[in-house]
C-alpha positions as CSV (number, residue, x, y, z in Angstrom):
1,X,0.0,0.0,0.0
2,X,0.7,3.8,-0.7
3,X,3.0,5.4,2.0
4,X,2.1,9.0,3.4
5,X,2.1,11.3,0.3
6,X,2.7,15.1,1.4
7,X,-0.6,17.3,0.0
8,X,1.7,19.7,-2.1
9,X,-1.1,20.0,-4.9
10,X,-3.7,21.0,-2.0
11,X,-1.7,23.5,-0.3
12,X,-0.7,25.2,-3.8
13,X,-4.0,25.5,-4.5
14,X,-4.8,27.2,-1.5
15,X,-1.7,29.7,-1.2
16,X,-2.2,30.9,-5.3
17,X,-5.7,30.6,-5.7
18,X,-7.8,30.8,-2.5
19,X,-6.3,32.6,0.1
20,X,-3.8,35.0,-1.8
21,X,-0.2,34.4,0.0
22,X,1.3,36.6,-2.5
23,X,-0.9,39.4,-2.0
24,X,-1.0,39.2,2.0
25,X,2.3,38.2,3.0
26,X,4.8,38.7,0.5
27,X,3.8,42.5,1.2
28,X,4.4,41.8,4.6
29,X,8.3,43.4,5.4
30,X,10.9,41.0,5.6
31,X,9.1,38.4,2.9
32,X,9.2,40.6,0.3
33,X,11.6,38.1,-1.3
34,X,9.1,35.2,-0.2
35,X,6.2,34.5,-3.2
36,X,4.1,31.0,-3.0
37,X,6.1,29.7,-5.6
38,X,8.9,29.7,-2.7
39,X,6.8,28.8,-0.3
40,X,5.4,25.5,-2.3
41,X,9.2,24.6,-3.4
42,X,10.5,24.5,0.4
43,X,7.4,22.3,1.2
44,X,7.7,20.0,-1.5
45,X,11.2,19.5,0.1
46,X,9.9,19.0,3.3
47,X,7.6,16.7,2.3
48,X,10.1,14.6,1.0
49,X,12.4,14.3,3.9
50,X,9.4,13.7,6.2
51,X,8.0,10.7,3.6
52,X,11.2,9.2,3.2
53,X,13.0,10.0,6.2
54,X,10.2,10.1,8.7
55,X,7.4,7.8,8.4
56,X,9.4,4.6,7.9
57,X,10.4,5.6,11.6
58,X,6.9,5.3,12.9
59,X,5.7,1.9,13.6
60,X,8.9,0.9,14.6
61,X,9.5,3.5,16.4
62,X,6.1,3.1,18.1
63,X,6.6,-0.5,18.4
64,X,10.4,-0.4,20.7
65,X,9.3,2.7,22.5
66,X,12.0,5.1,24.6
67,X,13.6,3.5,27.6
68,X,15.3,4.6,30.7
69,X,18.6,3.2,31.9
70,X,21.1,4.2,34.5
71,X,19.5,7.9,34.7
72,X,19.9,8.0,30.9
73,X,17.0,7.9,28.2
74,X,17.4,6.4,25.0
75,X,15.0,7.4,21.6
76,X,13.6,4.0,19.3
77,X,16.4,2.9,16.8
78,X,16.9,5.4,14.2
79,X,15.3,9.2,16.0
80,X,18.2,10.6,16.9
81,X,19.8,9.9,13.0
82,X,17.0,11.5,11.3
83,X,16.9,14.2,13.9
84,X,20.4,14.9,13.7
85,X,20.0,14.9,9.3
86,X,16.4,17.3,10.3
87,X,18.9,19.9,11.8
88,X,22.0,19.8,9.1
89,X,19.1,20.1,6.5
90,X,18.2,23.5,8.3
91,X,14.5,22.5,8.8
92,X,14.7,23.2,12.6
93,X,15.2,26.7,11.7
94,X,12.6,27.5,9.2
95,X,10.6,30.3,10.5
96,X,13.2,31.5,13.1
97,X,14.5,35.1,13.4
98,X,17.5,35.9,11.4
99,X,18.8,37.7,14.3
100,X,19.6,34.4,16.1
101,X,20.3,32.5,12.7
102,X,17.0,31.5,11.4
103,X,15.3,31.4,8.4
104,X,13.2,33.6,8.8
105,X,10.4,32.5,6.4
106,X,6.9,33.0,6.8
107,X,4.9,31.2,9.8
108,X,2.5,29.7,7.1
109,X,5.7,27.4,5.6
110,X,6.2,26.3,9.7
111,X,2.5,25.7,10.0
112,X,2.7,23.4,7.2
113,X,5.7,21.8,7.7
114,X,4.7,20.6,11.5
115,X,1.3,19.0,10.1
116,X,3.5,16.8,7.6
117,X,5.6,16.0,10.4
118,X,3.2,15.3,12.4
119,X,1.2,13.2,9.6
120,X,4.8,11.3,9.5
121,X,5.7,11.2,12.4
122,X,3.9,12.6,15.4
123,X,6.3,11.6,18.0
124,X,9.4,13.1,16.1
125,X,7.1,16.2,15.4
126,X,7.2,17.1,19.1
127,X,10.9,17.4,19.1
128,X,11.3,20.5,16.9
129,X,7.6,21.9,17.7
130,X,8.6,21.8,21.4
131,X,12.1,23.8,20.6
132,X,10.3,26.4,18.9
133,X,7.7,27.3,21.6
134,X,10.2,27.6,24.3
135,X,12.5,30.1,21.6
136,X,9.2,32.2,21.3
137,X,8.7,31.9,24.9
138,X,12.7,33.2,25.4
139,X,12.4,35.9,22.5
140,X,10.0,37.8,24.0
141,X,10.7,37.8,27.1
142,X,14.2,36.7,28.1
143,X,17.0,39.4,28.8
144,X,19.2,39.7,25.9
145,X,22.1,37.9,27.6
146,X,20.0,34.8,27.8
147,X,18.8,35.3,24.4
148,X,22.1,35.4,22.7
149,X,23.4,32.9,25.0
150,X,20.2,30.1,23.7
151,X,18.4,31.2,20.8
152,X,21.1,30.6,18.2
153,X,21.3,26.7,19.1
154,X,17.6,26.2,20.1
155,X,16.9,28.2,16.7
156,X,19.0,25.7,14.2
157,X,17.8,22.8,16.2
158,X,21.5,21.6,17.7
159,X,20.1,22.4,21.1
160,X,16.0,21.6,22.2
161,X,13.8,23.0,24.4
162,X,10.7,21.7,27.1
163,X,8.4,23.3,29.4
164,X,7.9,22.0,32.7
165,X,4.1,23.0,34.1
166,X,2.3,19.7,35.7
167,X,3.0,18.5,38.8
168,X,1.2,15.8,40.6
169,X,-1.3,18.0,42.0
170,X,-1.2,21.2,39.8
171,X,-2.3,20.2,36.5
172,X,-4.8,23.0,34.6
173,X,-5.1,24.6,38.0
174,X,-1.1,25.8,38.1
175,X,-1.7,28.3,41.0
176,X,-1.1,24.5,43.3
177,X,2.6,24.2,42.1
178,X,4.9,23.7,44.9
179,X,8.3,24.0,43.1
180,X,10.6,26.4,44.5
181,X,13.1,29.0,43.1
182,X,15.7,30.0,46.1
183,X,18.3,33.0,44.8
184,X,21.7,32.0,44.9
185,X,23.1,35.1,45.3
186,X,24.8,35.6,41.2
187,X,21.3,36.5,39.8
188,X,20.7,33.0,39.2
189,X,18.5,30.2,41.2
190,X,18.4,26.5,42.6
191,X,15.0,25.1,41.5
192,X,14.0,22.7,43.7
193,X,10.4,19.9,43.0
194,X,9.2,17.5,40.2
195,X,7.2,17.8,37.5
196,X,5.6,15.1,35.4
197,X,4.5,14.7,31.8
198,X,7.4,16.2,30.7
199,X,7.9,16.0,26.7
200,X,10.8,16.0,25.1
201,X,12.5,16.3,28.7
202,X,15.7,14.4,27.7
203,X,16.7,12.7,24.6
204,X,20.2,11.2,23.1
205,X,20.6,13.6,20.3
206,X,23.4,15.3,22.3
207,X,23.7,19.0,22.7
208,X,21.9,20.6,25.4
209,X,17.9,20.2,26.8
210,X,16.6,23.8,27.8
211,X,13.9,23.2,30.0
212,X,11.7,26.4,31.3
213,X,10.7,25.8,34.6
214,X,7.4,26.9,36.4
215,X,8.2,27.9,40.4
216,X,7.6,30.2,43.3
217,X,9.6,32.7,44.9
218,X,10.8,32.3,48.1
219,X,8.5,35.5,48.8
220,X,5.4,34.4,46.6
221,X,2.5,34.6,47.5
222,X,0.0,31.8,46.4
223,X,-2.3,31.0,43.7
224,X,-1.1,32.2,40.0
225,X,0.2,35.3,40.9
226,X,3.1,33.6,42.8
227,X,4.7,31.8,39.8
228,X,8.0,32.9,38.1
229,X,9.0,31.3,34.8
230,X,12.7,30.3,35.0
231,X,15.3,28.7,32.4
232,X,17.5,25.9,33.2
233,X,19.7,23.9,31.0
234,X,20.5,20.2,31.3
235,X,24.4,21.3,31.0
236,X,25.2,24.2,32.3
237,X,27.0,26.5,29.3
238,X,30.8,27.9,29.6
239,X,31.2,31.4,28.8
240,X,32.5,30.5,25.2
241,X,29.1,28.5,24.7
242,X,30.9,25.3,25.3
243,X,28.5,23.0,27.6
244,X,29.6,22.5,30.9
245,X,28.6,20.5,33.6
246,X,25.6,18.7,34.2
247,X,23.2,20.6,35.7
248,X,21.0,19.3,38.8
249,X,18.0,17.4,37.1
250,X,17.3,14.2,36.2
251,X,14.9,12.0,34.9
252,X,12.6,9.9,37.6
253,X,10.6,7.6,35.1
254,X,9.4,7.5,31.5
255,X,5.6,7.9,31.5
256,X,3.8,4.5,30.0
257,X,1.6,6.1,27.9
258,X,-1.7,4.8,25.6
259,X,0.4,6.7,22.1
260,X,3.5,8.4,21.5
261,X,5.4,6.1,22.0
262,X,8.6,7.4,20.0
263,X,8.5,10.4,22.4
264,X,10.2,10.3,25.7
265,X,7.2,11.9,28.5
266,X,9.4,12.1,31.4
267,X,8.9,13.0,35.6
268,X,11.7,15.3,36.0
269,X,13.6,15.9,39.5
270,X,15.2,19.3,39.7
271,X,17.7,18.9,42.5
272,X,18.9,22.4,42.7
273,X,18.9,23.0,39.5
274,X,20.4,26.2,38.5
275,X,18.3,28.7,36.3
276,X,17.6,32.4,35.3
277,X,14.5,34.0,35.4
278,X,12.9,34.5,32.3
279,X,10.4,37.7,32.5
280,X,9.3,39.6,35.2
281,X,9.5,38.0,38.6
282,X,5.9,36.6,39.8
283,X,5.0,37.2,35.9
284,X,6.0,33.5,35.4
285,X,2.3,32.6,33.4
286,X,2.3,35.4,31.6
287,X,6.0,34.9,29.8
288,X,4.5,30.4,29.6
289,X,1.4,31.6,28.0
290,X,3.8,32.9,25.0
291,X,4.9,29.7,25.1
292,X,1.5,27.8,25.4
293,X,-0.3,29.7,22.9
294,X,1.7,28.6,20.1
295,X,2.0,25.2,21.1
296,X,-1.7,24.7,21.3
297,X,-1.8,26.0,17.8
298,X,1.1,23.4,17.2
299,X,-1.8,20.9,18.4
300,X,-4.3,21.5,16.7
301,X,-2.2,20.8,13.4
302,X,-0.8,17.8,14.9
303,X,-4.6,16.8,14.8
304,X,-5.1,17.7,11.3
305,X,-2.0,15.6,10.4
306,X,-3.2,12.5,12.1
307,X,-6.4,13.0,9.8
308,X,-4.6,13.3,7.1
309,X,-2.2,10.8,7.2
310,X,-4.6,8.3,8.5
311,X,-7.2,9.2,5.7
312,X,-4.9,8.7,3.2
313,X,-4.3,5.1,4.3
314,X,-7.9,4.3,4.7
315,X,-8.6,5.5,1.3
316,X,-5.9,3.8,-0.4
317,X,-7.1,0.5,1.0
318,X,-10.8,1.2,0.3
319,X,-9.8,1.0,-3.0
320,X,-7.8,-1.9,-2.6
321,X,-10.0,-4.0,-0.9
322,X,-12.6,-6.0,-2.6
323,X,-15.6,-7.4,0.0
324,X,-19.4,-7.5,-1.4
325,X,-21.3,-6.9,-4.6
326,X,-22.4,-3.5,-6.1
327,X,-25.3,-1.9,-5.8
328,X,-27.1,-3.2,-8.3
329,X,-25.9,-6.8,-7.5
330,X,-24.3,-7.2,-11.1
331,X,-20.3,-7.8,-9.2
332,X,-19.0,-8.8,-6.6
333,X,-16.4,-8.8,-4.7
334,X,-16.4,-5.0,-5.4
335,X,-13.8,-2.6,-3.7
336,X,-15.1,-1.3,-0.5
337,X,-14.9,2.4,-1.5
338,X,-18.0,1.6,-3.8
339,X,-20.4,1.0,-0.5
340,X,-21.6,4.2,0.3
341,X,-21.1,4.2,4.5
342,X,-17.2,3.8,3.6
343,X,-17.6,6.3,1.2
344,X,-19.0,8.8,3.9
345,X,-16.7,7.5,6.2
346,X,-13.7,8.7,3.8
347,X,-16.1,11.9,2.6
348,X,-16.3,12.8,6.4
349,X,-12.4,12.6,6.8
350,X,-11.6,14.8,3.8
351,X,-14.9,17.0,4.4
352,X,-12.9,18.1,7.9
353,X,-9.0,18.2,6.9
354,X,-9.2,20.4,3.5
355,X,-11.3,23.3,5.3
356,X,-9.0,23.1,8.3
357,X,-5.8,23.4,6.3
358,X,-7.2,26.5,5.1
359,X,-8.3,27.9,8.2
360,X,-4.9,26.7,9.3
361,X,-2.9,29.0,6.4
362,X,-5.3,31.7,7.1
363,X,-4.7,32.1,10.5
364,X,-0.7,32.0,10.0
365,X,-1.4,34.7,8.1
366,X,-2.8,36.5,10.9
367,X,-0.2,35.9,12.6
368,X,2.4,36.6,10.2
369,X,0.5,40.2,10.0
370,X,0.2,41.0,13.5
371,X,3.7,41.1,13.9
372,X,5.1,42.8,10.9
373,X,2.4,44.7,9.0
374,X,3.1,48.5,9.3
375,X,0.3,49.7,10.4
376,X,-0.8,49.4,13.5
377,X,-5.0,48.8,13.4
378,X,-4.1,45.8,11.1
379,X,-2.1,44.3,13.6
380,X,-3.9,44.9,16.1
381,X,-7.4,43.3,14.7
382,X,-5.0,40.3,13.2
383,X,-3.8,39.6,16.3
384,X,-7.4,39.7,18.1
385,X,-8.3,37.0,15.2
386,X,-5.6,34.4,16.4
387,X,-6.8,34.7,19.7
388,X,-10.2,34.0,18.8
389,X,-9.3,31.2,16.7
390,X,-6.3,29.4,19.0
391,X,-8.2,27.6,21.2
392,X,-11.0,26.8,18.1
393,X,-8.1,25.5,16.6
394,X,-6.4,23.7,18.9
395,X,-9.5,22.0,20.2
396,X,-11.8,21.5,17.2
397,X,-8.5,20.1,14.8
398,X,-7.7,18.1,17.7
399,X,-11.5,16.4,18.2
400,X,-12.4,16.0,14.3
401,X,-8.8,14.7,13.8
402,X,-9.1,11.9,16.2
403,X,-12.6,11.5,15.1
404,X,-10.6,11.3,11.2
405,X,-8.8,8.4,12.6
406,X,-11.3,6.5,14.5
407,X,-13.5,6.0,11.6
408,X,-10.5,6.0,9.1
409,X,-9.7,2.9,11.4
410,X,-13.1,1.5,10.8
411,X,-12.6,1.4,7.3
412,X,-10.5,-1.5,7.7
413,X,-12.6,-3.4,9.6
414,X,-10.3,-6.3,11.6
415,X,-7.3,-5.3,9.8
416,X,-7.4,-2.0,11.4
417,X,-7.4,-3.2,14.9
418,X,-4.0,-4.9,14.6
419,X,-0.8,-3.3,14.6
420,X,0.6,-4.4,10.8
421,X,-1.7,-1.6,8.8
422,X,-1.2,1.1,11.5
423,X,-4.3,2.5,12.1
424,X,-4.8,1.8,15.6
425,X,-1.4,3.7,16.3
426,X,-3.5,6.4,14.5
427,X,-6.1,6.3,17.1
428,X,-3.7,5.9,20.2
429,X,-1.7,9.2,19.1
430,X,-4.2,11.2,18.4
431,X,-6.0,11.0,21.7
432,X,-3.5,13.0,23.3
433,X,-4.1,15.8,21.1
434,X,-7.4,16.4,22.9
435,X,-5.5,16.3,26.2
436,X,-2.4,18.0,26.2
437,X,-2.0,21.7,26.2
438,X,-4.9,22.6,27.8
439,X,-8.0,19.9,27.3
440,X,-10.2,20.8,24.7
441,X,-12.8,21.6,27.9
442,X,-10.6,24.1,29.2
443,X,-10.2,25.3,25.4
444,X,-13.6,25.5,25.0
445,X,-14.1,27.6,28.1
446,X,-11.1,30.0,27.5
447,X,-13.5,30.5,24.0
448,X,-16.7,31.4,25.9
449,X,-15.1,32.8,28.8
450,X,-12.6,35.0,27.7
451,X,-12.3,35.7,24.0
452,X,-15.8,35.8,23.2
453,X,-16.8,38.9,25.6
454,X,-13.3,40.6,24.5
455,X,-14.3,44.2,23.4
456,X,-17.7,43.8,24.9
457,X,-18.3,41.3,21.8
458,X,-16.9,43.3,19.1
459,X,-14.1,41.0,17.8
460,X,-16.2,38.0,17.4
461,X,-18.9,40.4,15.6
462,X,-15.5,41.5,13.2
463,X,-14.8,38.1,12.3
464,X,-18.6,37.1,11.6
465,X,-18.8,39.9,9.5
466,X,-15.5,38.8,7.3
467,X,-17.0,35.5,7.0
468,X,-20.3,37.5,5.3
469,X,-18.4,39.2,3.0
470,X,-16.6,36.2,1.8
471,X,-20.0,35.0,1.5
472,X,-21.4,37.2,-0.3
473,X,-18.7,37.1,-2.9
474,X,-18.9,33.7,-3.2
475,X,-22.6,33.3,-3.8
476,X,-21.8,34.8,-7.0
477,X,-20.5,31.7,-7.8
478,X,-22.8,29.3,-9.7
479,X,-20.6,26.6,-8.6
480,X,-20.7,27.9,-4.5
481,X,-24.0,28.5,-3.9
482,X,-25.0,25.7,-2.4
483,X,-22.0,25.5,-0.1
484,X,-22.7,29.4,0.5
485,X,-26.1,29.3,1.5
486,X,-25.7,26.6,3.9
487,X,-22.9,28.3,5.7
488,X,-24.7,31.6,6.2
489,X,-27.3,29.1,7.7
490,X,-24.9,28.0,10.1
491,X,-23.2,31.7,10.5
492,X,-26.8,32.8,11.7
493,X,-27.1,30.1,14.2
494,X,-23.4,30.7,15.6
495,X,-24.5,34.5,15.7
496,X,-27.9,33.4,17.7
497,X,-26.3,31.3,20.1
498,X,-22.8,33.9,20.6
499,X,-26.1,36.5,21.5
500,X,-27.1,33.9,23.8
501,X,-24.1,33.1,25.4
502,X,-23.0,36.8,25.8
503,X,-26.0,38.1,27.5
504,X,-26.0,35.1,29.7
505,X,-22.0,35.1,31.0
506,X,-23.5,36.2,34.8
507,X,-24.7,32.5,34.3
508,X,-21.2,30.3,34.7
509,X,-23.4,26.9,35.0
510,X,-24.9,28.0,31.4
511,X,-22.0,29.0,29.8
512,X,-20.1,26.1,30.8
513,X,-22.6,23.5,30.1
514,X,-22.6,25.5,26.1
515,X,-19.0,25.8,26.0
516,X,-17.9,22.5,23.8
517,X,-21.4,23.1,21.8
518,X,-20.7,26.3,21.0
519,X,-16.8,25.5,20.3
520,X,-18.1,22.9,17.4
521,X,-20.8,25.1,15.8
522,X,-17.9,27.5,15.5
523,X,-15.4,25.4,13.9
524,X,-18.0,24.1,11.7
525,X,-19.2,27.6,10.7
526,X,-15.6,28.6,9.9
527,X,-15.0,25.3,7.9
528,X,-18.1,26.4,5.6
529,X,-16.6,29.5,5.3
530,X,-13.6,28.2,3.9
531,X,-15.3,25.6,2.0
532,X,-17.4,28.3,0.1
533,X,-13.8,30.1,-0.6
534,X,-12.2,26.7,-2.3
535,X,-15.6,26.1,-3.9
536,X,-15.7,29.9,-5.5
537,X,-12.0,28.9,-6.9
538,X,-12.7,25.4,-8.1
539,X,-15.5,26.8,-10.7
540,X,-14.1,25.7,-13.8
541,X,-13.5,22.0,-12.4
542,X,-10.3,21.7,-15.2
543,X,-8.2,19.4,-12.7
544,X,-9.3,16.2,-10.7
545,X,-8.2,18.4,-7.4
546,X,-11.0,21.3,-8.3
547,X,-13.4,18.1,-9.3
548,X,-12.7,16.9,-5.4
549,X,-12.9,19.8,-3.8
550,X,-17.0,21.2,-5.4
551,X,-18.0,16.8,-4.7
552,X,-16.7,17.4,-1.1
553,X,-18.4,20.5,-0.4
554,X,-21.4,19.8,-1.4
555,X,-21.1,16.5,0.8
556,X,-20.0,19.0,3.4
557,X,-23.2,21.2,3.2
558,X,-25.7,18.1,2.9
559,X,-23.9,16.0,5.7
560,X,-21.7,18.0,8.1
561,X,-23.0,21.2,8.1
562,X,-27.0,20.1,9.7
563,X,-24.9,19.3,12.8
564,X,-25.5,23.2,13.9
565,X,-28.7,22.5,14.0
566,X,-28.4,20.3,16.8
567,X,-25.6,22.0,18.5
568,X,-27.7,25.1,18.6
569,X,-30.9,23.3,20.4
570,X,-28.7,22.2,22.7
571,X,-26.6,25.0,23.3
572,X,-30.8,26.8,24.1
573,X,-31.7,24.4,26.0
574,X,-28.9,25.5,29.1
575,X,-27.4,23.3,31.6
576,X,-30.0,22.6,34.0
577,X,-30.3,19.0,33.0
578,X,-26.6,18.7,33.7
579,X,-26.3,20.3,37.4
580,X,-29.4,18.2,38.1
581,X,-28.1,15.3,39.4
582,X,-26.6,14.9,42.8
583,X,-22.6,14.1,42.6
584,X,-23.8,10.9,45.1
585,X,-25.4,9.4,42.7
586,X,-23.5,9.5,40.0
C-alpha cells in the first residue's frame, strides 16, 4: 500500500488561488523576497524528507518505545539519526529570526511543515515543535544575555527546548505548584520539585535540553500570581558557549503512555537545579502563555496531520480492498470504497482536513500580520483574530482529527485493529491531542469565557462579519451556492447562540454547560466559510483536485453542516439537565 504522500497539490492550490499568499504576506516586510512559488518549493522538500525519512520511523519506532537506563533515556532505533539529518538540513530553523540565525520565512511554511511531520511522524514532530515554543517563549521575554546565550542553538535545532508545568497535583489549575526558586546570590537560582508529563524532557541527540521551569519565589504569595518562569539547562554552558557541567535534574521515570510512543514523556527531578528567570518576577504565566499559545496552535495541526495521514491510508485500502457486490448486484467482490457508508466514512475525513488546512494558512497569516504589517489597526485586529481562533483550533482540529482516525480505522474493519496496517497507532496518538496543552474543555471555556466577551463582543462580531463578505462574494458563484447558503445558515445560528451566550455570562453553570457546543458550531461555521472560498475557486473544475474539492463541499453542506442545527438546540436548551443530578449518585 501507498505510504504517506505530502498534499503539495492542496496546499498550492490554496496559497495561489484561494487565500492570496502573494498578495497578503509577500507584502508583509521582511518576505518581500518570499512568493508562493517559494513557499510551495521548500514544502515539497519537506515533504520529501518527512515521507522518506520520517514515516518509515513510525511503527517501529512506536513499536520499541524510549527506555530509561542508568538515569539516561534512549530514543527507538533510528530518531536521533534523522533528527540529527532534520537539523544539518536547516529545517529546525525554518521560521526563526534571522537575528539568532534563522530562516526567517513565513509562519505559514512552519504551520505546514509541522502537520507533515506530524502526519509522519507525530512523536518526532514534538521534538522540533517543542524547541520552537520555548524560543518564542525566550524571545520575547528573556533578557538579551539569555537570548544570545540560547536562541542561536535552540533556533538551528543543535540544542532543544521543554516546558515543565504539571506536577502531581497542579495540572490545569497551576496556581497548586509547589516547586521552588531559592536565589543563589549571582542573579541566578536552585529550582527545587518534580514535574511530570514532561515532553521531550531528555533525549540522546546530544547538545543541550533547555527546559523552562514553572516555580515560586521564596517570597510568593500563592495562587497564580506567585509563579515565576525560569530557564535551566541540562548542562550548564561555559562562557565561550561550550557545555559545561551537568546541571541538577534528572529523569525519575518514563511515562507509560496509551500513544507516543517514540516520544520520551518524562517526571523530572530538579535537585537544585540552576536557572535564570525569564520575565518579570511573579509574571512566570504570563512569559509560559507565550509559550502555550503557540503550542496549542502546534496541536491543533498535529490533529489535522493525524487526519490526514490516516485518511490517506484508509482511502488507499478502500480501494484496494474487494468485499461485497455492487449496488445493483451485477459484481462482486467490489472494492469497499463503492459501499456508500465507507464512502461517507472517507467523505467525512476529507470533508474536515481540506477546510481546516485552510483555516490553518489563514490564521498563520494573521499571525504573520500582527507582527510585521506596518500599520498598526491591522495588527492589532489580526492579532485579536488568532486569539479567537487558537483555542477553536487547537481544540476543534484536535476532536475532528481523532474523530478522522477513529473512523478511518473502521474502514478496515479487523485489519485496522491490529498493529501491521497502522491505524490503531493512529487512534492511540491522536487521543492525546485532545489532552495535552490545555484539554479541549478548558479550550472551549477559555472561548466562551474569555475571548468571546473581548471588546464587549466586538471582535467576534468582526470576524462574523469577514465571513459575510466572503459569502457574499462567493454566492456569485454558480458553482458555491450551495456551499454558500448553507454556511450563512450556520453563520446565523453561531451569531444566535454567541447573543445567547454573551448576554447570559452572569450564568457560569450556562456558559459552561454550552461551551464545547458552542466551540463545534464555530469550527463548523468557519469550515463552511472556507469551504465556500475553495468552492468559488474550483469553478471551472479543469483538474481532478478542483473536481474533489465542489464533490466534497457539497457533501460538506448536505452532511456536516445540519450538525449546527443540533448543537444550537442544545446550546438553548442551558445546563439545568446537567447540574441536576446529585454528585452521590452519579
Amino acid at each position: 500500500m501507498a505510504s504517506y504522500n505530502p498534499p503539495i497539490d492542496d496546499i498550492a492550490f490554496l496559497l495561489n488561488e484561494v487565500l492570496d499568499f502573494d498578495g497578503q504576506v509577500q507584502t508583509l516586510p521582511g518576505y518581500e523576497e518570499v512568493n508562493a512559488e517559494l513557499a510551495v518549493s521548500v514544502l515539497e522538500e519537506a515533504g520529501k524528507f518527512c515521507a522518506g525519512e520520517l514515516e518509515p520511523l513510525n511503527r517501529p519506532a512506536d513499536e520499541e518505545g524510549c527506555k530509561l537506563e542508568n538515569g539516561v533515556v534512549s530514543t527507538p532505533k533510528g530518531i536521533a539519526d534523522a533528527y540529527k539529518a532534520f537539523v544539518a538540513a536547516g529545517w529546525g530553523g525554518l521560521s526563526g529570526s534571522p537575528e539568532f540565525d534563522g530562516q526567517g520565512l513565513p509562519r505559514v511554511t512552519q504551520i505546514l511543515l509541522d502537520e507533515m511531520l506530524s502526519s509522519a511522524n507525530l512523536s518526532f514532530g514534538l521534538f522540533p515543535g517543542l524547541t520552537r515554543g520555548a524560543v518564542e517563549a525566550i524571545e520575547h521575554h528573556a533578557s538579551e544575555e539569555l537570548k544570545a546565550k540560547y536562541l542561536p542553538k535552540m533556533i538551528s535545532g543543535e540544542w532543544t527546548g521543554a516546558m515543565a508545568l504539571t506536577e502531581s497535583s497542579a495540572g490545569t489549575d497551576l496556581g497548586l505548584l509547589s516547586t521552588r526558586a531559592e536565589p543563589v546570590g549571582d542573579g541566578s537560582y536552585k529550582i527545587k520539585g518534580t514535574k511530570i508529563f514532561i515532553s521531550s524532557g531528555d533525549q540522546d541527540f546530544g547538545g543541550n535540553i533547555i527546559h523552562l521551569v514553572l516555580a515560586r519565589l521564596p517570597d510568593a504569595p500563592k495562587g497564580v500570581k506567585g509563579i515565576s518562569l525560569f530557564l535551566s539547562p541540562k548542562f550548564l554552558v561555559n562562557e565561550d558557549g561550550s557545555l559545561g557541567e551537568r546541571n541538577g535534574m534528572s529523569v525519575g521515570s518514563l511515562e507509560h503512555k496509551m500513544g507516543i510512543h517514540g516520544q520520551p514523556t518524562c517526571v523530572m527531578n530538579y535537585d537544585g537545579a540552576i536557572g535564570w528567570l525569564v520575565g518579570e518576577p511573579g509574571r512566570g504565566l504570563n512569559a509560559m502563555f507565550t509559550m502555550m499559545n503557540a503550542e496549542r496552535l502546534f496541536v491543533g495541526i498535529q490533529g489535522l496531520g493525524i487526519a490526514e495521514a490516516a485518511n490517506q491510508k484508509a482511502a488507499n485500502y478502500a480501494r484496494e480492498r474487494l468485499q461485497g457486490r455492487s449496488l445493483d448486484g451485477s459484481r462482486g467482490p467490489v472494492p469497499i470504497i463503492e459501499h456508500p457508508d465507507v464512502r461517507k466514512m472517507l467523505l467525512t475525513g476529507r470533508a474536515f482536513i481540506e477546510p481546516a488546512r485552510a483555516l490553518a494558512i489563514w490564521t498563520a497569516m494573521q499571525m504573520d500580520i500582527a507582527t510585521r504589517h506596518p500599520d498598526a489597526e491591522a495588527r492589532k485586529r489580526a492579532d485579536g483574530f488568532v486569539a479567537l481562533l487558537t483555542p477553536v483550533v487547537k481544540a476543534a482540529f484536535t476532536d475532528f482529527g481523532f474523530e478522522t482516525a477513529v473512523i478511518s480505522q473502521q474502514v478496515f474493519g479487523g485489519h485496522g485493529y491490529i498493529r501491521e496496517w497502522g491505524m490503531e497507532q493512529f487512534v492511540r496518538d491522536a487521543r492525546i491531542t485532545q489532552i495535552y496543552e490545555g484539554t479541549n474543555g478548558v479550550q472551549a471555556m477559555d472561548l466562551v469565557g474569555r475571548k468571546l466577551p473581548l471588546e464587549n463582543g466586538d471582535l467576534a462580531n468582526r470576524f462574523f462579519d469577514l465571513i459575510k463578505q466572503d459569502l457574499q462574494a462567493a454566492s456569485l458563484v454558480p458553482a458555491a451556492e450551495k456551499i454558500t447558503a448553507a454556511t450563512a445558515a450556520a453563520l446565523d445560528r453561531l451569531e444566535r447562540s454567541t447573543r445567547s451566550i454573551l448576554t447570559g455570562q452572569s450564568d457560569p453553570t450556562a456558559a459552561g454547560a454550552a461551551a464545547t457546543d458552542y466551540l463545534r458550531l464555530f469550527a463548523l461555521t468557519a469550515f463552511g466559510w472556507m469551504w465556500a472560498k475553495m468552492a468559488a475557486k474550483a469553478t471551472d473544475a479543469d483538474t481532478p483536485l478542483k473536481v474533489r474539492k465542489l464533490a466534497v463541499a457539497g457533501f460538506f453542506a448536505d452532511r456536516m453542516l445540519p450538525q449546527t442545527l443540533g448543537l444550537e438546540a442544545m446550546i438553548a436548551n442551558g445546563g439545568a439537565s446537567i447540574i441536576a443530578l446529585n454528585p452521590d449518585l452519579f
